[in-house]
C-alpha positions, 0 to 999 in steps of 0.5 A: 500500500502506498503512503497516499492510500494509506493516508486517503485510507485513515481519512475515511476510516476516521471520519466513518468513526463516531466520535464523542466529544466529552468535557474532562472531568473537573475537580469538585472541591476546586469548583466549589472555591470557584462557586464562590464568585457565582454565590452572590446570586446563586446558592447551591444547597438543597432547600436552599433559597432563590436570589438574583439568580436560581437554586442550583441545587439538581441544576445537572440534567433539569430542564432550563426554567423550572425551579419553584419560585423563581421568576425566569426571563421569557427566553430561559422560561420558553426554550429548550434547554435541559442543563447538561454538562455541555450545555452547562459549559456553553452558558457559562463561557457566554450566558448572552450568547447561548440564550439571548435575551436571558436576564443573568448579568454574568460576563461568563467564564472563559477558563475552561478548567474553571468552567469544568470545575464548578460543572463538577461542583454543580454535578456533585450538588445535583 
């Protein structure tokens, strides 16, 4: 076999292989000191209350805009949102950016180990 099959070979031996794309696995206890920055909205504890922001106790794998009590903006409320850890991870890089119009006045993150991190911390708490 020549070097331009080989190659031509790998190519399409790869791009028939499904590829699954996950986040690494972030440090919990690490992500809970990083949670610290979000505290001032957002609590994280069973029971605990809504502030600015949400609970985000259970925040893993809850559809977006369905904590009890808490009054969401229309975008949040309406979309189709279920906070994965990707989708987690997306928000928190640009909250604006993946759901326009929602009403968290947060920047976002755009470390990606401090993103993995806290998702850490919130799979932990949910």
């Amino acid at each position: 076999m020549t070097i331009r099959k080989a190659i031509l070979f790998a190519a399409v031996l790869f791009a028939a292989t499904p590829v699954s794309i996950a986040l690494a696995e972030g440090d919990a206890a690490v992500g809970e000191k990083a949670f610290n920055k979000c505290k001032a909205c957002h609590t994280a504890e069973q029971g605990g209350a809504n502030r600015v922001g949400p609970n985000l106790h259970g925040v893993v794998g809850r559809k977006a805009g369905t904590v009890d009590g808490y009054s969401y903006s229309k975008p949040v409320k309406e979309g189709d949102v279920t906070w994965t850890e990707d989708n987690l991870d997306k928000y928190l890089t640009d909250p604006k950016g993946f759901i326009p119009g929602n009403k968290m006045a947060f920047p976002g993150i755009k470390s990606e180990d401090e993103r993995e991190n806290i998702i850490a911390y919130l799979k932990q708490n949910s």
